[in-house]
Backbone of each chain as ProteinMPNN parsed JSONL, in Angstrom:
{"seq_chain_A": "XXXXXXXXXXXXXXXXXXXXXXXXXXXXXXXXXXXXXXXXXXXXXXXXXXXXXXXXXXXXXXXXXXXXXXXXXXXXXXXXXXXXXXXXXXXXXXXXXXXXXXXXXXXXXXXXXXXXXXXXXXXXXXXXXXXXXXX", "coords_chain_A": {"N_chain_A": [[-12.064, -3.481, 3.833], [-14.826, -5.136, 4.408], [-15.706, -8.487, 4.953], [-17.826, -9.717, 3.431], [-20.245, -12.519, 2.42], [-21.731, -11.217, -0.076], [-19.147, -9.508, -0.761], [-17.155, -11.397, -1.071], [-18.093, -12.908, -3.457], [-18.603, -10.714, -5.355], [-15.594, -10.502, -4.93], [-14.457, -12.694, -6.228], [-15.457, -12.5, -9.165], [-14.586, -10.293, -9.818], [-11.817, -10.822, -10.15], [-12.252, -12.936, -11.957], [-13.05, -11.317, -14.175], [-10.881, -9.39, -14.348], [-8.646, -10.896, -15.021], [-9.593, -11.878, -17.283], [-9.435, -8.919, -19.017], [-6.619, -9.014, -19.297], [-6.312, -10.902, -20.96], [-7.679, -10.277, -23.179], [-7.268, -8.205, -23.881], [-3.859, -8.314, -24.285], [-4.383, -9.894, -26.499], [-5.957, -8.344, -28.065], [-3.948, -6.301, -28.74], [-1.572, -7.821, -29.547], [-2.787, -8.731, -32.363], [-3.585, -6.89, -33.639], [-0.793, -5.318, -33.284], [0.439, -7.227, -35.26], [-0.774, -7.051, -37.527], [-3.329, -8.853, -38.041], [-5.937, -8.635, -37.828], [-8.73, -9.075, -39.543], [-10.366, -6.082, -41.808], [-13.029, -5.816, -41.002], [-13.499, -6.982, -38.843], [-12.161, -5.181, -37.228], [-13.009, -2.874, -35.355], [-14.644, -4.245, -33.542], [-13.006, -6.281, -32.583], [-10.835, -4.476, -31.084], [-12.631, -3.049, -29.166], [-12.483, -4.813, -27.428], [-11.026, -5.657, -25.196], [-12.608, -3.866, -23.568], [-14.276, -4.529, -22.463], [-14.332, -6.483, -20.357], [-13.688, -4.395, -18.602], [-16.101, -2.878, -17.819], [-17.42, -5.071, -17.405], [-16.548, -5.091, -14.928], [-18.126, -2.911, -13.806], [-20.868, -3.52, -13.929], [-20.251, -5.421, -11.817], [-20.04, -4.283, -9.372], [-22.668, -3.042, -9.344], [-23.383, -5.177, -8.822], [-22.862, -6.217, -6.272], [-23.803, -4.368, -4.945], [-26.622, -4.793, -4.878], [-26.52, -7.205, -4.171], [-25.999, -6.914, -1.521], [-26.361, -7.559, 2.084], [-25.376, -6.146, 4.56], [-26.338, -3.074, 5.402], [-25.363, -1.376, 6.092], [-22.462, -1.874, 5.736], [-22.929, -2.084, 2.523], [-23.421, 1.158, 2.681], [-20.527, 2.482, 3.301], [-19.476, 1.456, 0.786], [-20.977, 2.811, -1.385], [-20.887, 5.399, -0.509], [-18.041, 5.001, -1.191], [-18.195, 4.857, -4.034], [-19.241, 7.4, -4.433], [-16.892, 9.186, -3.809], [-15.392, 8.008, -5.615], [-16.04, 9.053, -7.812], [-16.642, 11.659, -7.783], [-13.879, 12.106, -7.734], [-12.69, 11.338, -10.08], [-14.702, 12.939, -12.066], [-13.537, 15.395, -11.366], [-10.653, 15.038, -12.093], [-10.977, 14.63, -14.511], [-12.57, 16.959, -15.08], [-10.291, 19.552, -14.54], [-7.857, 18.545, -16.154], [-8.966, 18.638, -18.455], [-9.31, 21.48, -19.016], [-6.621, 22.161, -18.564], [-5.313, 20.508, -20.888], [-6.781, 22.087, -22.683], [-5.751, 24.46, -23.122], [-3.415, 24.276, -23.549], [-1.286, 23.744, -22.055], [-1.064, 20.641, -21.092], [-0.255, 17.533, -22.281], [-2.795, 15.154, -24.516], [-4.867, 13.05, -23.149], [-5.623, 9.353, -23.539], [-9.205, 8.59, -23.342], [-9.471, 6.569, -21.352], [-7.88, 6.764, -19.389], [-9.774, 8.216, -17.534], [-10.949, 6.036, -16.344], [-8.836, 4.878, -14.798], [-8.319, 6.476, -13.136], [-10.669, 6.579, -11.778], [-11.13, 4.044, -10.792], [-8.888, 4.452, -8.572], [-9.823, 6.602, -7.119], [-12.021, 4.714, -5.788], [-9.938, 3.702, -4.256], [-9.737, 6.501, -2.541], [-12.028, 6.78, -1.648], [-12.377, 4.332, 0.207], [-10.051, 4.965, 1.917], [-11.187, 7.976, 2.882], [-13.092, 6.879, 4.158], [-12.356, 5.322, 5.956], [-10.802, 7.26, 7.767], [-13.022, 8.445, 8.53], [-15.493, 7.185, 9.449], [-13.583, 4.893, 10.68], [-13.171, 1.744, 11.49], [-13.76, -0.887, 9.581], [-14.155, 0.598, 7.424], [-12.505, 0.681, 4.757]], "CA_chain_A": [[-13.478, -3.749, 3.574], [-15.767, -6.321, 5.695], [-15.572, -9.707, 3.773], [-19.5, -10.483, 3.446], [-20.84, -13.325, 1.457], [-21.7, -10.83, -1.426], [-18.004, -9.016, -0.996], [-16.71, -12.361, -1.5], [-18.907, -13.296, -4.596], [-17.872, -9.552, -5.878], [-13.801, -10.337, -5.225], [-14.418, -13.559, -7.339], [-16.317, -12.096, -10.436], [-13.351, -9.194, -10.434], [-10.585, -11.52, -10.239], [-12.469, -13.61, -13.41], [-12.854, -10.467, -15.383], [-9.537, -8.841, -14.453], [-7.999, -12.345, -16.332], [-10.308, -11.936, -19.409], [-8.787, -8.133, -19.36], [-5.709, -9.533, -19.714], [-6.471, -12.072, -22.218], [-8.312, -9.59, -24.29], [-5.754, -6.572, -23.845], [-2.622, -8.566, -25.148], [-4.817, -10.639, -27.628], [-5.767, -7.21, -29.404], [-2.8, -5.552, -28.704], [-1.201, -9.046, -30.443], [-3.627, -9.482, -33.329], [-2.861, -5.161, -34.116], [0.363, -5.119, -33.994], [1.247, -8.496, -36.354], [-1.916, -7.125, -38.352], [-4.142, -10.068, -38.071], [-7.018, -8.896, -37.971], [-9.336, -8.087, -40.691], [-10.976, -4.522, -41.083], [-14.583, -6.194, -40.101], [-13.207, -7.087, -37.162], [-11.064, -4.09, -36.135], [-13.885, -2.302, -33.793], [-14.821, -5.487, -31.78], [-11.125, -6.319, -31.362], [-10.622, -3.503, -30.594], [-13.054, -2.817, -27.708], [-12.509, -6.085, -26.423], [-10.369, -5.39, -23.753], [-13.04, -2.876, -22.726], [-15.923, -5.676, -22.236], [-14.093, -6.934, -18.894], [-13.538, -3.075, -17.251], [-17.529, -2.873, -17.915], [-18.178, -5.675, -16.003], [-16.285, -4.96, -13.459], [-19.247, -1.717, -13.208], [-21.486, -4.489, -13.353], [-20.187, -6.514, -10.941], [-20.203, -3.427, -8.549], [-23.706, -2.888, -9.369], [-24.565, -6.473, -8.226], [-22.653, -5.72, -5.158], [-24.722, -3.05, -4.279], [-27.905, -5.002, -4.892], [-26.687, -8.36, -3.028], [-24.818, -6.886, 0.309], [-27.302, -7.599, 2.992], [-24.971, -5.599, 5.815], [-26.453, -1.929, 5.05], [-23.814, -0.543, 6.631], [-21.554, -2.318, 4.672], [-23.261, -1.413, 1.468], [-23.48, 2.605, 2.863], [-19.802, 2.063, 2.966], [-19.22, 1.224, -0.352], [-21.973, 3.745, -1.744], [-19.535, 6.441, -0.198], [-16.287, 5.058, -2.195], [-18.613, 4.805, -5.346], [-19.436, 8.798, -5.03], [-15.67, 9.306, -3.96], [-14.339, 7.506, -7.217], [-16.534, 9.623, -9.287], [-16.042, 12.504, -7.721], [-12.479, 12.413, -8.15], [-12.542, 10.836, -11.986], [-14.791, 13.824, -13.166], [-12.709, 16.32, -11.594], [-9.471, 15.288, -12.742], [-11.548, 14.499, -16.245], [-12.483, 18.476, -15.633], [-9.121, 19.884, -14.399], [-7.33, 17.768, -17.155], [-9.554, 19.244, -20.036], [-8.727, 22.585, -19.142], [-5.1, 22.395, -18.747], [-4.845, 20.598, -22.249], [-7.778, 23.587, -23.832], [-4.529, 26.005, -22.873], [-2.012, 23.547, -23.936], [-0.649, 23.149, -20.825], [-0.745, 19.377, -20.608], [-0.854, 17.125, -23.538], [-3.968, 14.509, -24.379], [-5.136, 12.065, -22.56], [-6.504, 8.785, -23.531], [-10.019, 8.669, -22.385], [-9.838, 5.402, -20.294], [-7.533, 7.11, -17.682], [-10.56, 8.511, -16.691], [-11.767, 4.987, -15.835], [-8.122, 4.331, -13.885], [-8.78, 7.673, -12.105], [-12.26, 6.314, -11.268], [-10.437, 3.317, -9.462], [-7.653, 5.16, -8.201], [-11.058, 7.033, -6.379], [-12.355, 4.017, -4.916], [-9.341, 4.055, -3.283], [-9.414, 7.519, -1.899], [-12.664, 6.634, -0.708], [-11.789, 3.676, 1.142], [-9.237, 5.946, 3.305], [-11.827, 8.767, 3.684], [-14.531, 6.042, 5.301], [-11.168, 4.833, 6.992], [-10.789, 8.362, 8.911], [-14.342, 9.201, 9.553], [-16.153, 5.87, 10.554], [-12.908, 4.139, 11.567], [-13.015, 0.132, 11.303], [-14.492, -1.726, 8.515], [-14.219, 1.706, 6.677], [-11.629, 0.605, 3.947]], "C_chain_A": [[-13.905, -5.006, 4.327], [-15.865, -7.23, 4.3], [-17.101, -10.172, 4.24], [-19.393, -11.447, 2.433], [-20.657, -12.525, 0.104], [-20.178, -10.138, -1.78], [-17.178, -10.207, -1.298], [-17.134, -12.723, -2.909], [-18.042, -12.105, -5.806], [-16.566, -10.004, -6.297], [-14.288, -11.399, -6.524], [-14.633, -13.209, -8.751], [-15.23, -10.794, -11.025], [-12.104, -9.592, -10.73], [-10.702, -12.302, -11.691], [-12.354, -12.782, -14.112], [-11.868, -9.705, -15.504], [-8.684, -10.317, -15.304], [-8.666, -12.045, -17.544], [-9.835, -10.559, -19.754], [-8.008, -8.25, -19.931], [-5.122, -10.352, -20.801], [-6.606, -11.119, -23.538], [-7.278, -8.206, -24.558], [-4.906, -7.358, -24.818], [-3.354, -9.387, -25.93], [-4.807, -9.588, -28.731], [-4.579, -6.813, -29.036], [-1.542, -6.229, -30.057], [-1.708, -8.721, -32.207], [-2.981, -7.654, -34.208], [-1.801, -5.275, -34.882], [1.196, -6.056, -35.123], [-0.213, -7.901, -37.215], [-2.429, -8.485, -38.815], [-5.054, -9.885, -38.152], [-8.0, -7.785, -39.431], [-10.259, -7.095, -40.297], [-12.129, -4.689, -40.463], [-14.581, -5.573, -38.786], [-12.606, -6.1, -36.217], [-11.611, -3.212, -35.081], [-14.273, -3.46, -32.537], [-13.757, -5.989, -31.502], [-10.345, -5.51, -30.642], [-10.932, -2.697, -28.809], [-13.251, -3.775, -27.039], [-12.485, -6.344, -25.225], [-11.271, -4.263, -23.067], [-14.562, -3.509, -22.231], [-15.511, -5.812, -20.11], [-14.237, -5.716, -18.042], [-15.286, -2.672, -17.19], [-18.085, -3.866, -17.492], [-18.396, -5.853, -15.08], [-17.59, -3.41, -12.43], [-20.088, -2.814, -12.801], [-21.515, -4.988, -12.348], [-20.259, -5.817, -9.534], [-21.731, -2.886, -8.24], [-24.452, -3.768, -8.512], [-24.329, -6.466, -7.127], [-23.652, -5.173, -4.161], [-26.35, -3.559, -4.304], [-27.557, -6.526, -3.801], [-26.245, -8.131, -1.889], [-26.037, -6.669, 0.801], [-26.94, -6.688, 3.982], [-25.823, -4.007, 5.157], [-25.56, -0.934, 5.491], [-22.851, -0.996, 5.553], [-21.724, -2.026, 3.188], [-23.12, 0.46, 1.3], [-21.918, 2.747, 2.136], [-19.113, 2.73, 1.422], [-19.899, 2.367, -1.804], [-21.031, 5.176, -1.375], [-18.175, 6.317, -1.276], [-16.982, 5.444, -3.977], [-18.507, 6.352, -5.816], [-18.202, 9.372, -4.787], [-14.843, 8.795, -5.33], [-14.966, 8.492, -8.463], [-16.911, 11.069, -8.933], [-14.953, 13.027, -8.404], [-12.367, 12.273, -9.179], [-12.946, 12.017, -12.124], [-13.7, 14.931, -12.676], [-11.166, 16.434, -11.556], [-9.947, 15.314, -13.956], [-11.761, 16.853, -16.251], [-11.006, 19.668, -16.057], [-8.087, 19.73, -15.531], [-7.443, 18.508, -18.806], [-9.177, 20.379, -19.918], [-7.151, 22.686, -19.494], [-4.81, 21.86, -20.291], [-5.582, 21.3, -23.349], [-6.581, 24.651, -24.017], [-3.445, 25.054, -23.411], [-1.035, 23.16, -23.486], [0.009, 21.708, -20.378], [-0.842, 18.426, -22.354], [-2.189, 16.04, -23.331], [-3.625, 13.417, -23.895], [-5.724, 11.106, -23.256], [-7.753, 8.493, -22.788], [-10.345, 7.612, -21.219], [-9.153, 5.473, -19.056], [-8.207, 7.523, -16.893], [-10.901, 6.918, -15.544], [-10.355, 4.51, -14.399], [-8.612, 5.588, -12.848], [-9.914, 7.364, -10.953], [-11.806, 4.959, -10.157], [-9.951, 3.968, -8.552], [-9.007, 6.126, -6.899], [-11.373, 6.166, -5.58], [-11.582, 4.123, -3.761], [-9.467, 5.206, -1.8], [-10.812, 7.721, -1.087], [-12.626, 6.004, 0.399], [-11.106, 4.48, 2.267], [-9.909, 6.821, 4.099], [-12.952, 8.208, 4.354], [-13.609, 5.5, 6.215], [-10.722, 5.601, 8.171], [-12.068, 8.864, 9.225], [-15.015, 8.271, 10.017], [-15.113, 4.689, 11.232], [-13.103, 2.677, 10.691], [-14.065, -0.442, 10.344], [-14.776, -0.679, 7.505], [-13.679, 1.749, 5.444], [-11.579, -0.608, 3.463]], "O_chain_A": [[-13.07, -5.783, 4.789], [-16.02, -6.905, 3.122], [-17.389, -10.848, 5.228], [-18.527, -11.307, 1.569], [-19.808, -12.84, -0.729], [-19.874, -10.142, -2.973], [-16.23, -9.85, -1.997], [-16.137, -12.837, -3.623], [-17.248, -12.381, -6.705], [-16.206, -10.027, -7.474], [-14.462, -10.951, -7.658], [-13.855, -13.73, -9.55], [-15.08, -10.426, -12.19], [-11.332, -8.933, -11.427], [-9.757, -12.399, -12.473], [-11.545, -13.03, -15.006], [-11.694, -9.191, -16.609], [-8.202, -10.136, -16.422], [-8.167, -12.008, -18.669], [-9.659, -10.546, -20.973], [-8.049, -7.844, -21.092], [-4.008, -10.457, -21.315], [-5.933, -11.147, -24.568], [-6.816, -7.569, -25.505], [-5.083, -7.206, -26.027], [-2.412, -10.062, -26.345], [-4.177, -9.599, -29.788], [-4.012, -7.879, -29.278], [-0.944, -5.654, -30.966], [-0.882, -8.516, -33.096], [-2.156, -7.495, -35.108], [-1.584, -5.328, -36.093], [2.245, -5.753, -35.692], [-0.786, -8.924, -37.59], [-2.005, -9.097, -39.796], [-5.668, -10.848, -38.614], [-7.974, -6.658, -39.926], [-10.828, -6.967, -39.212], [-12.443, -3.974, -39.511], [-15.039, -4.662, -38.096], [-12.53, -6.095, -34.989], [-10.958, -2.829, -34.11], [-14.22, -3.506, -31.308], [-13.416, -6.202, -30.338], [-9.453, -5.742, -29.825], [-10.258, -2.2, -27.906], [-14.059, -3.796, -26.111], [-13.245, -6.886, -24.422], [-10.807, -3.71, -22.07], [-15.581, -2.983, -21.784], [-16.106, -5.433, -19.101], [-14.777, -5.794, -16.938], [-15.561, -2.015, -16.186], [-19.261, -3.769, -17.141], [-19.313, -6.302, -14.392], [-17.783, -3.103, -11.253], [-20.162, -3.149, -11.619], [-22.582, -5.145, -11.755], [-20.495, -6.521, -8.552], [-22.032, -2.393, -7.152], [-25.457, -3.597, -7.822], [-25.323, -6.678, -6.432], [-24.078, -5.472, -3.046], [-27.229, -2.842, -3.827], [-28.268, -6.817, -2.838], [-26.05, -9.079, -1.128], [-26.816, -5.858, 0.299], [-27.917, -6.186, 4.537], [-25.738, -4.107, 3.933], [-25.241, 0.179, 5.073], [-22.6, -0.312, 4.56], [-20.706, -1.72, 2.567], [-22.833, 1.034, 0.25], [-21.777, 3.003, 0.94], [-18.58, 3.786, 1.082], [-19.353, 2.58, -2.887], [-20.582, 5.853, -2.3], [-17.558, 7.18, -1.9], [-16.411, 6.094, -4.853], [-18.032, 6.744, -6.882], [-18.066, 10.319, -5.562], [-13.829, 9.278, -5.834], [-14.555, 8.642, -9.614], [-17.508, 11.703, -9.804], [-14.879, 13.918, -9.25], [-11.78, 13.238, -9.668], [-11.998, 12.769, -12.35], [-12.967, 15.384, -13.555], [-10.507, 17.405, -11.186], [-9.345, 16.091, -14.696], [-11.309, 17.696, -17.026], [-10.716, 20.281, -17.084], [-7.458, 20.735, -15.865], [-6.682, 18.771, -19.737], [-8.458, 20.65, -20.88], [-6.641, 23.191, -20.494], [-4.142, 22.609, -21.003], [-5.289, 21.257, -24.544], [-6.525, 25.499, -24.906], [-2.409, 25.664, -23.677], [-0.113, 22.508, -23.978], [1.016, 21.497, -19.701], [-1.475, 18.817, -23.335], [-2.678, 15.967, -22.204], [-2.553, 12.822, -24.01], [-6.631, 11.622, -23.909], [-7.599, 8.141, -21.618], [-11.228, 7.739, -20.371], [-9.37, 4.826, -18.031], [-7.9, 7.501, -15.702], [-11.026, 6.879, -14.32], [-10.674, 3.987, -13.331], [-9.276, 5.374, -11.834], [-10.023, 7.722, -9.78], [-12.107, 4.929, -8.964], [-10.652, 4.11, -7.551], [-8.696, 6.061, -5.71], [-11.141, 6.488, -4.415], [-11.982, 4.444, -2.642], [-9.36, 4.96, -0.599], [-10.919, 8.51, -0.147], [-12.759, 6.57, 1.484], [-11.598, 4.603, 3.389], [-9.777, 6.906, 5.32], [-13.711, 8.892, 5.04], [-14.048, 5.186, 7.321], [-10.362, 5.112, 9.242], [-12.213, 9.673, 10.141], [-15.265, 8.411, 11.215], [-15.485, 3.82, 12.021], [-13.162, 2.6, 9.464], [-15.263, -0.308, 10.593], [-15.633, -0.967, 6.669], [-14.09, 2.671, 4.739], [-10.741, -0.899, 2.609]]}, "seq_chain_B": "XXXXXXXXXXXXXXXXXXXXXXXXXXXXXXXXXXXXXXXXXXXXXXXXXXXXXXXXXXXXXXXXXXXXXXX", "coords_chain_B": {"N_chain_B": [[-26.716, 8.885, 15.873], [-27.982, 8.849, 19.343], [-27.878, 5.775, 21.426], [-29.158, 3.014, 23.279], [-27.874, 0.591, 23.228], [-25.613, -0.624, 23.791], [-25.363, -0.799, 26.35], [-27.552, -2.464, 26.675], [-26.671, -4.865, 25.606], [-25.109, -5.454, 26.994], [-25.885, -5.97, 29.074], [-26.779, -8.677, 28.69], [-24.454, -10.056, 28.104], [-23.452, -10.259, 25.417], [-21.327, -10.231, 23.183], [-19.927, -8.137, 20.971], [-19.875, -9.509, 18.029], [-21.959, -11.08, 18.795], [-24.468, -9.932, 18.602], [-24.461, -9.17, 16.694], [-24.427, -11.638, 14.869], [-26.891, -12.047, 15.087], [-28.709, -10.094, 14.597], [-28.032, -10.134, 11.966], [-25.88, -9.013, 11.046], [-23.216, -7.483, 10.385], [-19.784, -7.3, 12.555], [-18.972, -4.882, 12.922], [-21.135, -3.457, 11.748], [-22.377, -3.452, 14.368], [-21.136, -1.725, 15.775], [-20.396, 0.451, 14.852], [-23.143, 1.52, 15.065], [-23.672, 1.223, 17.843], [-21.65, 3.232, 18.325], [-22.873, 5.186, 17.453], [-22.18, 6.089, 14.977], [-23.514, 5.376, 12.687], [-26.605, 5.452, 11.397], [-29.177, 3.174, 12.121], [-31.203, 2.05, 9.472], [-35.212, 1.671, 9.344], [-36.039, -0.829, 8.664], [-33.962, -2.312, 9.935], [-34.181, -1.53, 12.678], [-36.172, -2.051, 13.6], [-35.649, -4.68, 13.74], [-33.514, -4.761, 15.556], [-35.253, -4.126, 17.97], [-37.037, -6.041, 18.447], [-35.489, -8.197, 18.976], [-34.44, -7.327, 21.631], [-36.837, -7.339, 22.678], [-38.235, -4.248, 23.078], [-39.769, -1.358, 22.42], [-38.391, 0.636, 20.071], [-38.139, 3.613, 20.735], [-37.123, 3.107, 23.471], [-34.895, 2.435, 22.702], [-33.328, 3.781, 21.095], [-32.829, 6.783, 21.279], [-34.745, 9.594, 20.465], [-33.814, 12.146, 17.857], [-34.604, 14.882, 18.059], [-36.142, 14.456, 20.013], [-34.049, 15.029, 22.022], [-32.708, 17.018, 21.322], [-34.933, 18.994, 22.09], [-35.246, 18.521, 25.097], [-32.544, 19.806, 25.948], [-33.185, 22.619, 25.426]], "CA_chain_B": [[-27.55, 8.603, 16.395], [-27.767, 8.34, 20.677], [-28.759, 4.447, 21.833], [-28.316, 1.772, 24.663], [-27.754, -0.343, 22.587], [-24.382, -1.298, 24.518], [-25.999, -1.313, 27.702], [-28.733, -3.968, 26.401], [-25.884, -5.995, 24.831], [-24.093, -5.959, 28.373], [-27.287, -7.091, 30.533], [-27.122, -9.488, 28.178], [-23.371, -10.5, 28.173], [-23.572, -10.95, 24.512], [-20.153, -9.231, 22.67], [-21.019, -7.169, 19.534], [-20.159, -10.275, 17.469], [-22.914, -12.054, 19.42], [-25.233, -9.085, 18.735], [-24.532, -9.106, 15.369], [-25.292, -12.922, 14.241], [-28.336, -12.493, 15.965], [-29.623, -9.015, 13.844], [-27.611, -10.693, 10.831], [-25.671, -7.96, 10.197], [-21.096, -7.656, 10.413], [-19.749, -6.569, 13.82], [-18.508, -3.359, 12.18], [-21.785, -2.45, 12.022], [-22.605, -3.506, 15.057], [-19.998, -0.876, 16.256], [-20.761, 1.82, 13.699], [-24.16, 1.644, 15.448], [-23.449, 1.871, 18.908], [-20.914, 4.528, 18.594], [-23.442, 6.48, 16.719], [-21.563, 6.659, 13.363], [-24.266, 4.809, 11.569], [-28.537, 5.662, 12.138], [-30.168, 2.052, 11.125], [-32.981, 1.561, 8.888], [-36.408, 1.659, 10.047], [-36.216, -2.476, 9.004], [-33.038, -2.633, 11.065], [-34.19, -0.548, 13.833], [-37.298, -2.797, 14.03], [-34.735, -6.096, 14.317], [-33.034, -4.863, 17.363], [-36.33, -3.954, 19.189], [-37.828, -7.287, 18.334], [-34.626, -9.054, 19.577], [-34.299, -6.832, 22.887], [-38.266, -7.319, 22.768], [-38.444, -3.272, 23.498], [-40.064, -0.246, 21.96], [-37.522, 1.07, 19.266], [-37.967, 4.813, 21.229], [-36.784, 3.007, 24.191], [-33.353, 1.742, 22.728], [-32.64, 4.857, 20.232], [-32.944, 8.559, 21.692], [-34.637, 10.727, 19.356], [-32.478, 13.567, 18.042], [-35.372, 15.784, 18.342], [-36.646, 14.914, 21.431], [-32.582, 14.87, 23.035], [-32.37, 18.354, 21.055], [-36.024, 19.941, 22.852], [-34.884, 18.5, 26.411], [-31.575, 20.61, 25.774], [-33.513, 23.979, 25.718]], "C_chain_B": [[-27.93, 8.048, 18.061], [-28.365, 6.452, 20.698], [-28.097, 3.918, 22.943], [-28.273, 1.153, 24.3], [-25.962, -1.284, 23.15], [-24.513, -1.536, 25.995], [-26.656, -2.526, 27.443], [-27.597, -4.979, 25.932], [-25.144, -6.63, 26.255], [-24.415, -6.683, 29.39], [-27.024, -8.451, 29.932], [-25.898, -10.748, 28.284], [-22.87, -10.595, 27.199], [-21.983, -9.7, 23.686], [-21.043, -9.242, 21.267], [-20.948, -8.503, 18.427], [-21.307, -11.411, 17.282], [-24.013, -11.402, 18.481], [-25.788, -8.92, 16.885], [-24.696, -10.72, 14.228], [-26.684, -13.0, 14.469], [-29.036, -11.486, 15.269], [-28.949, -9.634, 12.561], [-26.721, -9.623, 9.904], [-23.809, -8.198, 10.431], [-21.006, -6.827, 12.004], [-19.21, -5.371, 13.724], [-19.899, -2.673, 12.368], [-22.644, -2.205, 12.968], [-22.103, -2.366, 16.03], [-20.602, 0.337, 15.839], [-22.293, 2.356, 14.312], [-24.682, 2.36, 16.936], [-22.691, 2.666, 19.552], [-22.099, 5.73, 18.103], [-23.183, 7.174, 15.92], [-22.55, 6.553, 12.573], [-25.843, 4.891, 12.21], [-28.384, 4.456, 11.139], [-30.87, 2.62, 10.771], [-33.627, 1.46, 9.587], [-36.301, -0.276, 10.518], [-34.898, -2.749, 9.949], [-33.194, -2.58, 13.113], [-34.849, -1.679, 14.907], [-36.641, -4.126, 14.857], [-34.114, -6.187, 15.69], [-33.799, -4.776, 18.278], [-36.82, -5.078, 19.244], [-36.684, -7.802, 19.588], [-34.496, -8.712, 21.075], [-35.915, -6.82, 23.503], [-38.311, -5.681, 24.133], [-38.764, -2.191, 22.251], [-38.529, 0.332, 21.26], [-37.555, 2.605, 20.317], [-37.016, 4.249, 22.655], [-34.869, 2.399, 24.136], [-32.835, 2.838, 22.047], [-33.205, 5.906, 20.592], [-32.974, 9.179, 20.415], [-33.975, 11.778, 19.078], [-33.576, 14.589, 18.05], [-35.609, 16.015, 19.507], [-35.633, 15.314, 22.16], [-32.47, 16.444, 22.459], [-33.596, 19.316, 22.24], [-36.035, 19.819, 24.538], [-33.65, 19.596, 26.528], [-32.35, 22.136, 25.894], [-34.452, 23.743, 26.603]], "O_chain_B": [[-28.178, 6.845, 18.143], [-29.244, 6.072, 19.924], [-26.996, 4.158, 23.438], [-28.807, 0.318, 25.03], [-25.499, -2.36, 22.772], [-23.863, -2.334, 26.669], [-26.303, -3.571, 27.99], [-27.98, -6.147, 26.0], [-24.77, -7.774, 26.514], [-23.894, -7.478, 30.172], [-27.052, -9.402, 30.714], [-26.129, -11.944, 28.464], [-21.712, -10.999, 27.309], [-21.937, -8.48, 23.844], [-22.017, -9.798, 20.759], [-22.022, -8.646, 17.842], [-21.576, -12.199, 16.375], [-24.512, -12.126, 17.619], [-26.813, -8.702, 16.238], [-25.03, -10.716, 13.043], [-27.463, -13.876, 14.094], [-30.221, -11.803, 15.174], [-29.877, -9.543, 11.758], [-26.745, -9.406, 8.693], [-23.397, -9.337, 10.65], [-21.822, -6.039, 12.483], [-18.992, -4.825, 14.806], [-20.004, -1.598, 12.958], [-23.483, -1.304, 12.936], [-22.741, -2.159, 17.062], [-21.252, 1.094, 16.56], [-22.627, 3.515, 14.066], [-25.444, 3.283, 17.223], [-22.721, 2.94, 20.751], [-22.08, 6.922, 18.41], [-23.507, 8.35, 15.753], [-22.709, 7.421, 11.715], [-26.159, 4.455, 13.317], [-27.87, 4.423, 10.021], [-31.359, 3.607, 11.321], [-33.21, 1.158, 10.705], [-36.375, -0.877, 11.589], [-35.083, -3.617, 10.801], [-32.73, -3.117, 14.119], [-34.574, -2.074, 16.041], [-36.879, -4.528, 15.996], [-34.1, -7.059, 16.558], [-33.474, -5.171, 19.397], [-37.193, -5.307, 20.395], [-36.925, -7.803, 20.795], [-34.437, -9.668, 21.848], [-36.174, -6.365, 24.617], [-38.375, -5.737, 25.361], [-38.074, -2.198, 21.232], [-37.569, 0.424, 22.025], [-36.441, 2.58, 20.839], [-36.109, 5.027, 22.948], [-34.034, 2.118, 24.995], [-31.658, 3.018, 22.361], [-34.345, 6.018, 20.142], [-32.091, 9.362, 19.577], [-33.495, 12.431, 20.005], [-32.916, 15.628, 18.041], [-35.495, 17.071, 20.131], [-35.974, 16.026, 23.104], [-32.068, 17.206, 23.338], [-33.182, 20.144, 23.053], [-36.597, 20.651, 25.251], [-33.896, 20.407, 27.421], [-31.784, 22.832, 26.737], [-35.04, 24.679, 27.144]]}, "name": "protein", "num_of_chains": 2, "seq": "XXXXXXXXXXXXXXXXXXXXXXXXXXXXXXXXXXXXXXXXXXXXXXXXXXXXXXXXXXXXXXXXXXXXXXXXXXXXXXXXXXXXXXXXXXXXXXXXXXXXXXXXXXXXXXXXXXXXXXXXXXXXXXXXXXXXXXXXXXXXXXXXXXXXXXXXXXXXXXXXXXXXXXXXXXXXXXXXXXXXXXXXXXXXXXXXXXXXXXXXXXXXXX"}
């Protein structure tokens, strides 16, 4: 990927909220398993760890509103509909095979690694059709 | 998208990095442009004609008109 001003700003803001993931993951994970926390609290400790992977949409959002290169934004606009491509149709593929019993269940937030795991596969396919600064 | 946009850069001497501080844009897509991977924006289009002070028709070959010379 082309390191712009706002792709810089971006890495930063994913690198802060990938740490507060981390924090917030093994904090609940922590607080769970030693049962610490009271029942109040057991939905917002719960989706704690899911504050940071929701900002990281955010922070992709702001991306897409501060990249001045338009190329460089196109880009990126490509990996976005490549990651969510690929998420729903392993999310489709997925549901079938475990409707037949084929596969067992999924937690639903592999969709969201899937949905990375996409970016990726965009990256490569702007990597073989426009070449340089494609990935 | 056809252009001379690598001819005008060459009269000029200016390498695509040149070309590209000067429209404010990455030399990727300075590239992406004059291969004819990437059609600018109208507001882009406008930036390079200003800068080459030339008629936007005269730096980017319409794909219509390059298609109706063809027959």
């Amino acid at each position: 990927m082309i390191r712009t001003a706002a792709w810089k700003r971006y890495n930063w803001r994913v690198i802060w909220l990938s740490v507060a993931y981390a924090v917030f993951l093994i904090g609940a994970v922590y607080s769970f398993k030693h049962a610490l926390v009271p029942s109040v609290l057991k939905y917002p400790i719960a989706i704690l760890p899911a504050i940071p992977i929701i900002g990281i949409f955010f922070a992709i959002g702001r991306y897409l509103v501060e990249e001045q290169d338009e190329y460089v934004r196109m880009l990126m606009v490509r990996q976005i509909l490549w990651a969510s491509g690929f998420a729903l149709s392993c999310a489709t593929v997925w549901g079938f095979l475990d409707n037949f019993g084929l596969v067992g269940h999924a937690d639903g937030y592999y969709m969201v690694i899937a949905w990375f795991f996409g970016l990726g596969v965009g990256g490569m396919v702007n990597k073989l059709t426009v070449g340089e600064g494609g990935c | 998208m056809e252009n001379r946009l690598r001819v005008l850069r060459a009269q000029r001497s200016w390498s695509q990095q040149d070309l590209a501080e000067r429209i404010e844009v990455s030399r990727q897509s300075v590239n992406a442009i004059e291969t004819g991977k990437y059609d600018p924006s109208l507001p882009l289009a406008f930036r390079i004609a200003e800068l080459f002070d030339r008629p936007i028709e005269e730096i980017f070959v319409s794909p219509s008109r390059r298609s109706s010379k063809a027959i």
